[in-house]
Backbone bond lengths (Angstrom), bond angles and torsions (degrees), N, CA, C in turn:
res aa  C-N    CA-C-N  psi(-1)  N-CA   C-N-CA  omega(-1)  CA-C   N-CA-C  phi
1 X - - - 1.458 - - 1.527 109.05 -
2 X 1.663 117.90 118.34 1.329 100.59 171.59 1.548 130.95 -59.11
3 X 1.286 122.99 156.76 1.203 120.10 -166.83 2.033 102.18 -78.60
4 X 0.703 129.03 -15.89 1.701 142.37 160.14 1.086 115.60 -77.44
5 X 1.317 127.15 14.06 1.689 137.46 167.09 1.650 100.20 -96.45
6 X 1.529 99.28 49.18 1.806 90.84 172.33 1.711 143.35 -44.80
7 X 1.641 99.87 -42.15 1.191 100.58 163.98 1.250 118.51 -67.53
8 X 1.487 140.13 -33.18 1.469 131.76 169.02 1.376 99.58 -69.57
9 X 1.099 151.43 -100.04 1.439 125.20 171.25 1.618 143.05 37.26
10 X 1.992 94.69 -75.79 1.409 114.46 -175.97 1.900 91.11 -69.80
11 X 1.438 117.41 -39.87 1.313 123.90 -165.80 1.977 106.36 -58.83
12 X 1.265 115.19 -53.56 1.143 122.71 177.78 1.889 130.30 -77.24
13 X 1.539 99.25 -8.78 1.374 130.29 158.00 1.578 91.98 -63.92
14 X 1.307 116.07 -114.03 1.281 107.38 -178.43 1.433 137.61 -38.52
15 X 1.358 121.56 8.81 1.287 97.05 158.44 1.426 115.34 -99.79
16 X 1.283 111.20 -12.79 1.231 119.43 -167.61 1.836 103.33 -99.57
17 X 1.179 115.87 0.05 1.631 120.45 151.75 1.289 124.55 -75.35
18 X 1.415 108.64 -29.57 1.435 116.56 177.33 1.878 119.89 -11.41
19 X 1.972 84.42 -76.33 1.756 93.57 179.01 1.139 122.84 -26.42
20 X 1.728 126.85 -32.36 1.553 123.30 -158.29 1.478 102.43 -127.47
21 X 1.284 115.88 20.57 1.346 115.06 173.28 1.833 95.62 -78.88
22 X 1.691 104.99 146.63 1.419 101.84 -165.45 1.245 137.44 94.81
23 X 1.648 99.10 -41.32 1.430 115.86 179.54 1.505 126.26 -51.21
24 X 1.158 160.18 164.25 1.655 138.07 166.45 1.569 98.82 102.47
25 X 1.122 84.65 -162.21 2.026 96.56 -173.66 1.850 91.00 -152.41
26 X 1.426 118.38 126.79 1.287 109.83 175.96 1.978 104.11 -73.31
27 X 1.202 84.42 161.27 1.878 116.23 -176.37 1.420 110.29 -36.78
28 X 1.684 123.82 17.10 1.801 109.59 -141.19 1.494 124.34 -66.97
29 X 1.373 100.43 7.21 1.628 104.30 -176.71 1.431 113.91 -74.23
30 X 1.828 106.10 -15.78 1.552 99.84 159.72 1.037 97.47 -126.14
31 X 1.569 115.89 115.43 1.701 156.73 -164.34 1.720 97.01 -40.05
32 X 1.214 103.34 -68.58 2.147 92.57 173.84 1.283 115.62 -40.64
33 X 0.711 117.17 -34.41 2.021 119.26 -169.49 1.567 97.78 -82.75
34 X 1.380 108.34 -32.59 1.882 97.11 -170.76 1.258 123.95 -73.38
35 X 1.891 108.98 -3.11 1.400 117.08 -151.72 1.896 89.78 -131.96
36 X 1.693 100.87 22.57 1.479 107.47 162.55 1.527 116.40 -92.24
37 X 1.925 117.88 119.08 1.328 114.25 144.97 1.929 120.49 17.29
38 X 1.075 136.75 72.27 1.352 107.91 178.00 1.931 119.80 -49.44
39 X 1.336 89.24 -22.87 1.904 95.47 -146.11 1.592 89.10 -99.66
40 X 1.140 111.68 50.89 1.781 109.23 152.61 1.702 120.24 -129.92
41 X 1.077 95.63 137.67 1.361 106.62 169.05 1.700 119.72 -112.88
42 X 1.070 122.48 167.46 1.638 135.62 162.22 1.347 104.89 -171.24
43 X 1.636 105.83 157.19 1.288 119.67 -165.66 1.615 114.04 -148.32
44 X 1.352 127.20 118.03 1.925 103.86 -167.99 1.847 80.46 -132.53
45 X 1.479 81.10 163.12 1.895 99.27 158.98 1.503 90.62 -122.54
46 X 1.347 92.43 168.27 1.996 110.66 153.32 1.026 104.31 -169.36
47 X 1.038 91.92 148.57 1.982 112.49 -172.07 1.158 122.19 -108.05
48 X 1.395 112.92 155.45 1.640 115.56 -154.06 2.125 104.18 -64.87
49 X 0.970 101.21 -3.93 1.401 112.58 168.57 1.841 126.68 -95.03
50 X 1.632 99.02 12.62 1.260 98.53 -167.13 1.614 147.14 68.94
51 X 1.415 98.42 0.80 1.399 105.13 152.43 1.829 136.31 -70.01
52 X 1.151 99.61 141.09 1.544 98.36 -171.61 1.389 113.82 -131.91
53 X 1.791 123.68 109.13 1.388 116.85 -175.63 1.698 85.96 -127.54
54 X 1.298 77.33 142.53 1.631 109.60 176.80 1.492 122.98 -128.39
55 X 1.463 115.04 176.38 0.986 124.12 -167.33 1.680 131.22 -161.72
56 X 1.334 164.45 148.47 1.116 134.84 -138.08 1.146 155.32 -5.71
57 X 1.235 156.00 -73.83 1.579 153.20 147.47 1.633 96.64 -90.27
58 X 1.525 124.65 31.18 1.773 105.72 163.96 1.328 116.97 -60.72
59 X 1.692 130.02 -27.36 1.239 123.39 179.39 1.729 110.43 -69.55
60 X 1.082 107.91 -13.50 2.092 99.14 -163.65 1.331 91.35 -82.84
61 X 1.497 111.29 123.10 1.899 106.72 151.61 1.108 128.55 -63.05
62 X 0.964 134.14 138.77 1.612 142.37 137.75 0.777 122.56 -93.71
63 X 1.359 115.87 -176.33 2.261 133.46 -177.41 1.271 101.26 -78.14
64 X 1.411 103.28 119.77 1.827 103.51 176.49 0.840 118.41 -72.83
65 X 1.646 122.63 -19.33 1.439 118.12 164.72 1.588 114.42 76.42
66 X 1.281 120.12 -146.37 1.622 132.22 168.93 1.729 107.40 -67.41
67 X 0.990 110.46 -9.19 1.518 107.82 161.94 1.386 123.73 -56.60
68 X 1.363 108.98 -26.90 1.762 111.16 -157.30 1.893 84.45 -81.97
69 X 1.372 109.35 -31.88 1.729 105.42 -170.22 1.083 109.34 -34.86
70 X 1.377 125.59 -45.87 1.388 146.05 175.50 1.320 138.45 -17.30
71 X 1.787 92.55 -54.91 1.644 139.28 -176.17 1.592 92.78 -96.47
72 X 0.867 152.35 -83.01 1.795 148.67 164.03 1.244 111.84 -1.82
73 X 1.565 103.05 -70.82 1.609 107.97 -177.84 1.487 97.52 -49.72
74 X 0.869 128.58 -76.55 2.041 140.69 -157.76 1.427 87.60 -53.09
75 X 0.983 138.86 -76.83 1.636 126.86 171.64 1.725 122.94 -15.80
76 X 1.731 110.15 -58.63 1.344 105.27 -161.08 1.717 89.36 -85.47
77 X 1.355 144.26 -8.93 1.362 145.60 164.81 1.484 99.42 -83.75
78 X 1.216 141.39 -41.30 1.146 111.15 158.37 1.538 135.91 -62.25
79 X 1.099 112.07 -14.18 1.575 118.91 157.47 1.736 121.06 -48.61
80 X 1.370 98.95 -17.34 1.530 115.03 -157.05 1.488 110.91 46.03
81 X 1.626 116.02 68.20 1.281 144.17 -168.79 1.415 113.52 -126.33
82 X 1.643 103.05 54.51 1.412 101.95 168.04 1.213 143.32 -74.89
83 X 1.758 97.24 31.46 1.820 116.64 -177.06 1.055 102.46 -79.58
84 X 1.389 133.18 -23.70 1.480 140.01 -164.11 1.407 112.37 -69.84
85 X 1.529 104.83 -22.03 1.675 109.42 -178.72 1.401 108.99 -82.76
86 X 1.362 112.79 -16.09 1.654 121.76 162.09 1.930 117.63 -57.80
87 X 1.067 94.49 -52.04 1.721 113.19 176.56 1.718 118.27 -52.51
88 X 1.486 97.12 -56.76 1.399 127.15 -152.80 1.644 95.39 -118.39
89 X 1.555 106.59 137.58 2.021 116.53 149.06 1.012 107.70 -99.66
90 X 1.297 119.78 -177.48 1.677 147.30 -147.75 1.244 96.07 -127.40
91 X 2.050 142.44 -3.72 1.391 120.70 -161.77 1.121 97.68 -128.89
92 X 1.011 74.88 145.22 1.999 117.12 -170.50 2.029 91.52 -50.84
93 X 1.534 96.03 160.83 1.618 98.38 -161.44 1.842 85.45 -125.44
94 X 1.054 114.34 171.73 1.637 135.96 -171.42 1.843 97.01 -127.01
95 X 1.562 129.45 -4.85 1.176 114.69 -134.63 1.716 82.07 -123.55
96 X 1.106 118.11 -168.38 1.947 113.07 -171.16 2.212 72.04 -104.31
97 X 1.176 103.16 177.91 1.763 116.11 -146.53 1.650 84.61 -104.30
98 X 1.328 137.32 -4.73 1.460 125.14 -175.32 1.818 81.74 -128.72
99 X 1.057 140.12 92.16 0.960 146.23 151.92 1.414 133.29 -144.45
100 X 1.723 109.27 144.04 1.841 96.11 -145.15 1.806 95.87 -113.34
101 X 1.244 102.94 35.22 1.735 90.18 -178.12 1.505 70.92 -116.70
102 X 1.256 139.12 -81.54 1.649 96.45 -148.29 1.666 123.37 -57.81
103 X 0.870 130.64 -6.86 1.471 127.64 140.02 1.395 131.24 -39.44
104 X 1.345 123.33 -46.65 1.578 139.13 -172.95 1.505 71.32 -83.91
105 X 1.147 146.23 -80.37 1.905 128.50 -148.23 1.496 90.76 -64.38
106 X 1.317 137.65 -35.72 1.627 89.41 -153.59 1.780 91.57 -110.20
107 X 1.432 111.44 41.28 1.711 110.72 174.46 1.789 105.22 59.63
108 X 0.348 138.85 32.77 1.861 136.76 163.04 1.309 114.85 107.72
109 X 1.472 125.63 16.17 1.618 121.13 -161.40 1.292 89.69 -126.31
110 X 1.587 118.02 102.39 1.810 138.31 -177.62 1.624 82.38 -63.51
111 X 1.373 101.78 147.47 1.798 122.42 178.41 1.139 97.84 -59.79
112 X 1.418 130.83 -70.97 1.737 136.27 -172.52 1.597 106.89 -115.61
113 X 1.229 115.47 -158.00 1.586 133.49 -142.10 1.789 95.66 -125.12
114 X 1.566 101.15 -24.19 1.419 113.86 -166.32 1.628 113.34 -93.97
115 X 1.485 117.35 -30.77 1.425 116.79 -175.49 1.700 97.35 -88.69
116 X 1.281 114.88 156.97 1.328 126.22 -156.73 1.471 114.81 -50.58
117 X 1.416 121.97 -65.55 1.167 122.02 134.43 1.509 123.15 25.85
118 X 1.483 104.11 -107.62 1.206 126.47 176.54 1.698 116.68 -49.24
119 X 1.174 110.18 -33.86 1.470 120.95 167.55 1.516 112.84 -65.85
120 X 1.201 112.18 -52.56 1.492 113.03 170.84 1.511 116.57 -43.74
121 X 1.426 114.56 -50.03 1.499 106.64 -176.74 1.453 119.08 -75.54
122 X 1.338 107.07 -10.63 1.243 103.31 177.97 1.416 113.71 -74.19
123 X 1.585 111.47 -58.48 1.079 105.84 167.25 1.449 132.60 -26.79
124 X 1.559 114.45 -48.92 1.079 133.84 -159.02 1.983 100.23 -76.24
125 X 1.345 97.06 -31.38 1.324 96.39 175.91 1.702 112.56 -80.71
126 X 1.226 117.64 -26.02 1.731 128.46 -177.64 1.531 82.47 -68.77
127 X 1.307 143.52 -87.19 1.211 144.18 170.12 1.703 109.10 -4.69
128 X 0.896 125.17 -66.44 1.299 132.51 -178.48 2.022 124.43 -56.54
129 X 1.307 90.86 -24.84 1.265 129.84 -165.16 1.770 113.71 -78.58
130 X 1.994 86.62 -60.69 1.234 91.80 -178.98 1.854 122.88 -131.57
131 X 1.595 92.11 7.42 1.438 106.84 -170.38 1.261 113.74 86.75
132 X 0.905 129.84 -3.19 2.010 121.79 -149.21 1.491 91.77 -173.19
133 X 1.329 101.34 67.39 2.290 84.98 173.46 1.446 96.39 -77.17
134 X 0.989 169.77 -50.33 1.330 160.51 -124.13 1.291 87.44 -115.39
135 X 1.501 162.36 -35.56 1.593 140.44 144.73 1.212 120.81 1.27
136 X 1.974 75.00 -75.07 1.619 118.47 -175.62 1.306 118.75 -35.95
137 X 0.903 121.11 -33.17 1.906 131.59 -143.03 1.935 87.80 -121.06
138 X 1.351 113.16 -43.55 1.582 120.80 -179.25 1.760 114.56 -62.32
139 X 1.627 92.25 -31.47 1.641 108.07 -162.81 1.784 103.95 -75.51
140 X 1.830 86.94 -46.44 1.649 109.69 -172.72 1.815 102.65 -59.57
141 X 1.822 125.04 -40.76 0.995 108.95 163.08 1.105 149.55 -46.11
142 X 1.573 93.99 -46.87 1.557 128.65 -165.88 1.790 94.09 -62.36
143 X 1.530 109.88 -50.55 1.773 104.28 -151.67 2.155 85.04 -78.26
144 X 1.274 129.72 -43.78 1.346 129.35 174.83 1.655 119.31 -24.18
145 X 1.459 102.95 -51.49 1.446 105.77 -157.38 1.813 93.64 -103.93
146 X 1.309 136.24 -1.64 1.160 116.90 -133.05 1.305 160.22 43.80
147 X 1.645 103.16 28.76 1.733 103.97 -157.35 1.402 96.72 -150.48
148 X 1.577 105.48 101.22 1.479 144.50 -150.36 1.748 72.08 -96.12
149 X 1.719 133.58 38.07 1.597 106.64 162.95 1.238 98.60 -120.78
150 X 2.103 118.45 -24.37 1.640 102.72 -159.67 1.574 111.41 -56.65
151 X 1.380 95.66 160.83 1.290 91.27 -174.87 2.100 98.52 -163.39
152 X 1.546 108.48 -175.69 1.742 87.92 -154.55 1.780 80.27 -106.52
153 X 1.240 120.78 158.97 1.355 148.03 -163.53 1.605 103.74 -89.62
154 X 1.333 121.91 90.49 1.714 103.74 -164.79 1.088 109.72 -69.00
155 X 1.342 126.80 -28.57 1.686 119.37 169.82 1.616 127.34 -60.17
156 X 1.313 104.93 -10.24 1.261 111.05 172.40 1.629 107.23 -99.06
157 X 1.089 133.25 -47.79 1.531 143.66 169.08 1.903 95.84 -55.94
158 X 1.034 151.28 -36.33 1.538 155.70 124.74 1.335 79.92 9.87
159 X 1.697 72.60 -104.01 1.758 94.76 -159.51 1.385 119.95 -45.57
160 X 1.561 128.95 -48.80 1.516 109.31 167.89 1.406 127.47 -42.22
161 X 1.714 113.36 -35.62 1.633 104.32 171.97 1.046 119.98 -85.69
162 X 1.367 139.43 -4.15 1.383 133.28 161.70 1.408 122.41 -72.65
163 X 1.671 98.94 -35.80 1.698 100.26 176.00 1.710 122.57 -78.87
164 X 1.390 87.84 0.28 1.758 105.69 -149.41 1.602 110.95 -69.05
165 X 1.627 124.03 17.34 1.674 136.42 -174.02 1.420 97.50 -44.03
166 X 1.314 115.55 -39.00 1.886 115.89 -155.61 1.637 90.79 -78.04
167 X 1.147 123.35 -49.23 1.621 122.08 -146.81 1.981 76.85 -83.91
168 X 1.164 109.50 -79.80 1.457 89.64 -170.26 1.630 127.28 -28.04
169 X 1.405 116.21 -31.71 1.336 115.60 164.59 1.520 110.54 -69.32
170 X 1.076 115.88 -64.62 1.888 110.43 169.58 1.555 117.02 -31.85
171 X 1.945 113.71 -51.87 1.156 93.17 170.11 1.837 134.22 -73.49
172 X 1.436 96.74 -18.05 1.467 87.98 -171.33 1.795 104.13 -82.16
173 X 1.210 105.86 -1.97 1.748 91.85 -170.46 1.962 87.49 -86.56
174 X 1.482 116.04 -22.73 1.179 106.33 -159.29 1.688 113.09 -78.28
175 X 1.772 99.49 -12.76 1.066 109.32 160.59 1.811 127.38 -80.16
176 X 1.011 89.38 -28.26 1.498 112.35 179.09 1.693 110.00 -41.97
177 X 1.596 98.39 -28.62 1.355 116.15 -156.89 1.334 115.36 -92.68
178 X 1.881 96.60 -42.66 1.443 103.68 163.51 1.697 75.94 134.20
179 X 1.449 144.36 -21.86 0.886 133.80 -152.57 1.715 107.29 -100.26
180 X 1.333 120.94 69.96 1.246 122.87 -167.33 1.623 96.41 -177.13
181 X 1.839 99.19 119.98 1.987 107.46 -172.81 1.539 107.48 -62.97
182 X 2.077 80.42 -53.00 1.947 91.49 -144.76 1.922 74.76 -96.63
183 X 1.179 73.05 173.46 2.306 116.13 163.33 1.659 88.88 -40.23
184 X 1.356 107.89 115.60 1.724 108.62 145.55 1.512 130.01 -15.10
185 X 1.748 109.23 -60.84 1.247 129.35 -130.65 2.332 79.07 -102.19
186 X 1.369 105.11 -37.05 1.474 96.93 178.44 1.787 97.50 -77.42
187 X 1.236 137.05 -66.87 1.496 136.79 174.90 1.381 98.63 2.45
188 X 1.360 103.85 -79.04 1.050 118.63 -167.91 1.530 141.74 -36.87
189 X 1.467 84.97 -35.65 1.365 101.57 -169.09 1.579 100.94 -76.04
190 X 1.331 109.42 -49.79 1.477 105.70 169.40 1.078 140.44 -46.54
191 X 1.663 98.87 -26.80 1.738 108.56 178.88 1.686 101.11 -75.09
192 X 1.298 111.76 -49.34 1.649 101.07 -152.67 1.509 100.24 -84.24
193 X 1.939 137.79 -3.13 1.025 116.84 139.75 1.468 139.38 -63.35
194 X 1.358 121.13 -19.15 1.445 133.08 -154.02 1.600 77.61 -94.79
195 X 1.281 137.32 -42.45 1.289 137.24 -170.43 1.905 119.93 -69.06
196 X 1.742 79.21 -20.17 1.915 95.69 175.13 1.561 120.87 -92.07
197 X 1.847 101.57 -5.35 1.488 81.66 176.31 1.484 131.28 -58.18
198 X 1.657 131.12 149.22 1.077 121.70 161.22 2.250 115.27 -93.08
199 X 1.159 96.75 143.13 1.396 135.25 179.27 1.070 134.01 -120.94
200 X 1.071 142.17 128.06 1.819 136.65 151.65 1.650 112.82 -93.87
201 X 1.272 99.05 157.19 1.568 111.26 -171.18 1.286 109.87 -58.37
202 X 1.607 116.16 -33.44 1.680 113.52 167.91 1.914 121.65 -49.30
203 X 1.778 94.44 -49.00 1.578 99.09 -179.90 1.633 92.03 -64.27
204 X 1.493 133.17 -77.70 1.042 123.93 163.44 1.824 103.83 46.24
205 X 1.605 71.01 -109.69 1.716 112.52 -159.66 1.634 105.97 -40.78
206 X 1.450 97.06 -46.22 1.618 105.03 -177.95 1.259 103.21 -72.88
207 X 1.066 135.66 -32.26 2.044 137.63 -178.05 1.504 96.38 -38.70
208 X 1.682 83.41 -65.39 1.751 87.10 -157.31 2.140 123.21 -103.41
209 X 1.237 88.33 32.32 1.589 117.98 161.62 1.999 99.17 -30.62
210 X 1.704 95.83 -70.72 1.245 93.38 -146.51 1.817 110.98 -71.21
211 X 1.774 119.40 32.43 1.020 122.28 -176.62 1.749 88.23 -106.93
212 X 1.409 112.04 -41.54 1.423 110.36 174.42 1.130 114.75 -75.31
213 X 1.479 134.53 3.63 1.562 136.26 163.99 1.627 109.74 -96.03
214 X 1.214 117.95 8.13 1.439 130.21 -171.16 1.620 126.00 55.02
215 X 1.756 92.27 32.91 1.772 103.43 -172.65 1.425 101.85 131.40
216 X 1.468 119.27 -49.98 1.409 106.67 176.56 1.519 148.27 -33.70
217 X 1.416 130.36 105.42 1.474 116.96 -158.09 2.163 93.02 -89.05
218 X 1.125 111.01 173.08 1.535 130.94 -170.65 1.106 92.06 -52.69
219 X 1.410 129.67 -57.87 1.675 122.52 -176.90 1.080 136.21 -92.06
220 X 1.652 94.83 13.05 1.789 103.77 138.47 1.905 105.84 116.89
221 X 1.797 98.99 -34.67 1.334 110.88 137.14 1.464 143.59 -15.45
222 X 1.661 124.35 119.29 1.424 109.70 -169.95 1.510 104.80 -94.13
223 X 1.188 131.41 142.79 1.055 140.50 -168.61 2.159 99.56 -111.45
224 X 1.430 94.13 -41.10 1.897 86.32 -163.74 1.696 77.82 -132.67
225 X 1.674 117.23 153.93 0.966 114.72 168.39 1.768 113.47 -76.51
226 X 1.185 125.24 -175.84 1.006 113.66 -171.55 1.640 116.45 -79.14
227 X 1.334 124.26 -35.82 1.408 145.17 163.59 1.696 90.27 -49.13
228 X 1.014 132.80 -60.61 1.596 131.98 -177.11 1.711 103.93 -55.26
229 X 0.730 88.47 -47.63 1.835 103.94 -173.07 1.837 103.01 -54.31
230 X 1.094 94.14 -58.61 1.748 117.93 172.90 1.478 101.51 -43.43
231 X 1.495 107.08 -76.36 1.731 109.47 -171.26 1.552 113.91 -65.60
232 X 1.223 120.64 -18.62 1.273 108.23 171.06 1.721 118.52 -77.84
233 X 1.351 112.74 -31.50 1.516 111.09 -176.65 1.862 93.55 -74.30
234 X 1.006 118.85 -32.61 1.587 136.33 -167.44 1.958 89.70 -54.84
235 X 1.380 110.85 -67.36 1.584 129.61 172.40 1.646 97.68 -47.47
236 X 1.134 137.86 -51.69 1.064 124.52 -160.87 1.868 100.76 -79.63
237 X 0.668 116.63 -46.15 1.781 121.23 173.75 1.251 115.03 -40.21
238 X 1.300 102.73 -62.07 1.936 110.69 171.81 1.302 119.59 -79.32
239 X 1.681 110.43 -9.52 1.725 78.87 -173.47 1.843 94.97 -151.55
240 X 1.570 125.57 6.82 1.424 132.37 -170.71 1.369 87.26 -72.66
241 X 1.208 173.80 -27.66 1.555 153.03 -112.04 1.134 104.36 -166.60
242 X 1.575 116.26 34.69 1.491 130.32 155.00 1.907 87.23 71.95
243 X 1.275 93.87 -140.77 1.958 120.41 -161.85 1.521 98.42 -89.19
244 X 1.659 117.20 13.75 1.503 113.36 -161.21 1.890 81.18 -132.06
245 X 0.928 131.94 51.75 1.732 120.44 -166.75 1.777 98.25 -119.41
246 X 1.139 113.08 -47.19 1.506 115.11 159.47 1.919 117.14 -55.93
247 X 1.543 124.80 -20.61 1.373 112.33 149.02 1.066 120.64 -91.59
248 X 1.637 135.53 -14.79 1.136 123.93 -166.81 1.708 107.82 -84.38
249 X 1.903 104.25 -23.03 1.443 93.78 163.78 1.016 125.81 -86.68
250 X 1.303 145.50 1.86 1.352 150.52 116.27 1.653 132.90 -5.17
251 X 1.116 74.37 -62.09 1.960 101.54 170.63 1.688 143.57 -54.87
252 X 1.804 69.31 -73.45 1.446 83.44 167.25 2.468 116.74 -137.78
253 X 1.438 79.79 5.99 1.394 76.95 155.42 1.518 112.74 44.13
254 X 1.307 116.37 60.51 1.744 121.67 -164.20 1.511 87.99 -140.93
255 X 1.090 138.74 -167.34 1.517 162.47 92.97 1.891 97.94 -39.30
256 X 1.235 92.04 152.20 1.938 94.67 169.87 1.353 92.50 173.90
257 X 1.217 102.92 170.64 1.474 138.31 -160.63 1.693 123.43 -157.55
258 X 1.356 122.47 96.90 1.269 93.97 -168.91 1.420 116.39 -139.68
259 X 1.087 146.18 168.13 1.568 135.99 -133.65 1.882 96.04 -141.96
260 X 1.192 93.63 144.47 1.524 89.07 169.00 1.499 131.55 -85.09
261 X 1.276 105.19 19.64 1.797 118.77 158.53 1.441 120.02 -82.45
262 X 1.981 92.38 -3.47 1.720 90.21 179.82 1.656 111.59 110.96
263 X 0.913 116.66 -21.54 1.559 121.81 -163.87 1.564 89.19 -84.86
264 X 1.359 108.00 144.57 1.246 128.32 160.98 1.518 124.74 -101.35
265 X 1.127 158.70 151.28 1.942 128.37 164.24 1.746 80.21 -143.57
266 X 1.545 95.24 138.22 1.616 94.03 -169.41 2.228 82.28 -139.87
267 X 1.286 112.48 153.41 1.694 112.92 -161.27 1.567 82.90 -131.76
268 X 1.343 87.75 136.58 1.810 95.37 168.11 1.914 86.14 -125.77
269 X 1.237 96.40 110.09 1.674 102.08 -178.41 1.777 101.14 -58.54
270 X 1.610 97.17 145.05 1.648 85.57 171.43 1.692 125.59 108.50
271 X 1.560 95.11 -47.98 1.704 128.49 -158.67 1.333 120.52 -113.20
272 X 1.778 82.67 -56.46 1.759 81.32 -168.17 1.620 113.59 160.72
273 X 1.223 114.85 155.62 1.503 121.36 -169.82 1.727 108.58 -106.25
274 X 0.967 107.73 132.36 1.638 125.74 159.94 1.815 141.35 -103.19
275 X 1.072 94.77 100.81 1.518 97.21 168.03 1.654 137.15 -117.94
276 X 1.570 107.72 138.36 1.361 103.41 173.55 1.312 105.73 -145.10
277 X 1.064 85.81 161.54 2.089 107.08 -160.44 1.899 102.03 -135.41
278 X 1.256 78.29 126.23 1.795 117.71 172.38 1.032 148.36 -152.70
279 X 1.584 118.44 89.44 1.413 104.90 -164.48 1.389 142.39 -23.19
280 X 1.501 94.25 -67.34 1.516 111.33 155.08 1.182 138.17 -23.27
281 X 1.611 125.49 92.72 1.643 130.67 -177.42 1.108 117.33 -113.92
282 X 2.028 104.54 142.31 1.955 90.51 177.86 1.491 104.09 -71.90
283 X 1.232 95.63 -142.32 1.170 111.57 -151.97 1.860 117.52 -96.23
284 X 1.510 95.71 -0.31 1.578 117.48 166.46 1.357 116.90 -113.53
285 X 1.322 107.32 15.63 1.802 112.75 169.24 1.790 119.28 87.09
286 X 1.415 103.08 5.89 1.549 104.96 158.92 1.566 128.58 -111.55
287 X 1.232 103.98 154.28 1.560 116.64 -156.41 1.682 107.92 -66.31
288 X 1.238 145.79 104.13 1.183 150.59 -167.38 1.658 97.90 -63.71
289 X 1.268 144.25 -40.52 1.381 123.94 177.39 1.145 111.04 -85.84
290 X 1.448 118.25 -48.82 1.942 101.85 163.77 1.104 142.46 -27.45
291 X 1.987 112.09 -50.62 1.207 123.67 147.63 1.636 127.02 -16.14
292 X 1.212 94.39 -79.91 1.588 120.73 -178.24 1.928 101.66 -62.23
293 X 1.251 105.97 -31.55 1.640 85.48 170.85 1.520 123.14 -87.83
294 X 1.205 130.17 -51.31 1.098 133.61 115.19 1.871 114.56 20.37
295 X 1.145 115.27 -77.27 1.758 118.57 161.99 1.352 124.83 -58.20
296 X 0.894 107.73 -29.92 1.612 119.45 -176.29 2.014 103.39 -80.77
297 X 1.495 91.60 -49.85 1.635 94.05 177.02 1.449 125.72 -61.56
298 X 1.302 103.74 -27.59 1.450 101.33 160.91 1.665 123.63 -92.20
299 X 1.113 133.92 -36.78 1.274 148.04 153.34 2.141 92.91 -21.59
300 X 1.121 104.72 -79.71 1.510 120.93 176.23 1.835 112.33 -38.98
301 X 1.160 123.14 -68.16 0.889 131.27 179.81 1.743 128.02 -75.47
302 X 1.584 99.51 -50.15 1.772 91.31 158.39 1.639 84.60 109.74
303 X 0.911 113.24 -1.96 2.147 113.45 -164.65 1.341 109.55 -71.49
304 X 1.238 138.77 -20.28 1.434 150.16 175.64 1.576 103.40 -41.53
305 X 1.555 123.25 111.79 1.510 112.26 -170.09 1.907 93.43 -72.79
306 X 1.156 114.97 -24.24 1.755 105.93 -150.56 1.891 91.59 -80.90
C-alpha cells in the first residue's frame, strides 16, 4: 500500500485502534471532561496541500485542552518575540506537567513552554503581546481550518476555573518570582479559555498544517520562520507528551502534543499532520487509544524521520 494512500491508511488506523478504544480513565477532575463518552474514538490526517481524510468520531469536537499551548507558543514566536526564551526552557521535565517544585528549584523559569507553568507565561506573554491571547489563539484557529464557528465551551472554561487551585498556585509563585506581565487573576482567564476551545481532529489537523509547511499558514502567509518552525516541532518531541515524551518518541517517533481531553496532534514536517482523539488517559494525561493510533500510523506508513 503506498504510504500516500491516506484514506486507506486513516481506514486501517481505526480499525486496528479498536482494542483500546475505552481504555484510560477520562480527565474527571475537571467535571466537563468526566461527563465525556469514554468509548469514542476519531482519527484524521491532512496534508500540507489541504487535504483532509478521516475516520470514526474525527468530526465530534472536544476540549483541546494542552493542545492550544501549541498555537500560543507559535503565536508569541510569531511576534518574533524571542523574550519568551528568557521566561521559559526548552527541557523536557521527569515531573507530572502541573507541578510546583520544579519551579521553586529553578526560581520561576518553567523547564518548557508545554508543562503548565511554562504555558501560563506564555500565555501571559501572548496577552501582553496582543491584549487578547485567547482571541489570538481563537482567531489563529478560526482563519487555519476555515470555520469562523470554533469557539471555547463555557462549561468547560467553568470548570477549568473552579478546579484551577494548582495553576493559580503555579501562577502566583511565577509571579512571586517576578516572572509574570499581566494580573494573575486576568492570565488566567485567558489560559483556561484558550484551553476550552472545542475542535475535532479534522479542524485539528488543518490548525496545525502550517508546522508541517515549516511556518506556512493556509493562505500561504508565514506565520513562524522556518528555524522557529523547526524548534517548535523539535519542543514538541522532547517535551509535548507531558513526563511520557521520551516514550512517546520511542513509539511513535512524531513531534506531538497532547491534551487531556484525549486529543493527540502528532506533525510529520513536509507531509502531513495527524490526529487522534480519546477520552481515555493514562495516568500522565495522554489518551491511551490515540497513543496506539498514532503507533500504528506510523508503523503503516514508515513517516517517522528518526
Amino acid at each position: 500500500m503506498p504510504a500516500t494512500d491516506y484514506r486507506t491508511v486513516v481506514e486501517r488506523v481505526v480499525a486496528a485502534t479498536r482494542p483500546y478504544v475505552g481504555a484510560g480513565k477520562v480527565a474527571d477532575y475537571i467535571p466537563s471532561l468526566g461527563e465525556v463518552d469514554p468509548n469514542q474514538f476519531g482519527f484524521a490526517v491532512a496534508t500540507v496541500d489541504g487535504q483532509v481524510h478521516g475516520g470514526g468520531e474525527s468530526a465530534t469536537p472536544f476540549t483541546i485542552e494542552s493542545i492550544s499551548k501549541l498555537f500560543a507558543l507559535a503565536l508569541v514566536l510569531g511576534h518574533d518575540d524571542k523574550a519568551i526564551w528568557k521566561r521559559v526552557g526548552r527541557e523536557p521535565t521527569g515531573d507530572p506537567f502541573n507541578s510546583l517544585i520544579p519551579l521553586q528549584i529553578s526560581k520561576g523559569i518553567p523547564g518548557n513552554p508545554f508543562v503548565n507553568p511554562g504555558a501560563i507565561a506564555v500565555t501571559d506573554q501572548l496577552l501582553h503581546d496582543t491584549g487578547d491571547a485567547y482571541g489570538a489563539v481563537r482567531a489563529l484557529l478560526r482563519a487555519e481550518t476555515g470555520d469562523p464557528q470554533l469557539h471555547v465551551d463555557a462549561v468547560t472554561a467553568h470548570s477549568e476555573e473552579t478546579t484551577g487551585n494548582r495553576d493559580r498556585a503555579l501562577a502566583y509563585l511565577l509571579a512571586d518570582f517576578g516572572n509574570m506581565l499581566n494580573p494573575v487573576p486576568e492570565a488566567l482567564d485567558h489560559y483556561f479559555r484558550q484551553c476550552s476551545i472545542m475542535i475535532s481532529c479534522e479542524k485539528l489537523a488543518l490548525a496545525a498544517l502550517f508546522l508541517a509547511r515549516h511556518g506556512v499558514r493556509a493562505d500561504g502567509s508565514r506565520l513562524l520562520s522556518e528555524e522557529d518552525a523547526r524548534g517548535v516541532n523539535a519542543i514538541m518531541l522532547t517535551c509535548g507528551t507531558y513526563n511520557e515524551a521520551g516514550e512517546f518518541a520511542y513509539r511513535v517517533g512524531l513531534p506531538c502534543k497532547s491534551g487531556v481531553g484525549g486529543g493527540i496532534l502528532a506533525v510529520v514536517p513536509g507531509r502531513c499532520t495527524a490526529v487522534a482523539w480519546g477520552p481515555g488517559v493514562d495516568g500522565k494525561g495522554n489518551s491511551v487509544s490515540a497513543a496506539a493510533a498514532l503507533e500504528t500510523f506510523v508503523r503503516l506508513t514508515g513517516l517517522s524521520p528518526l
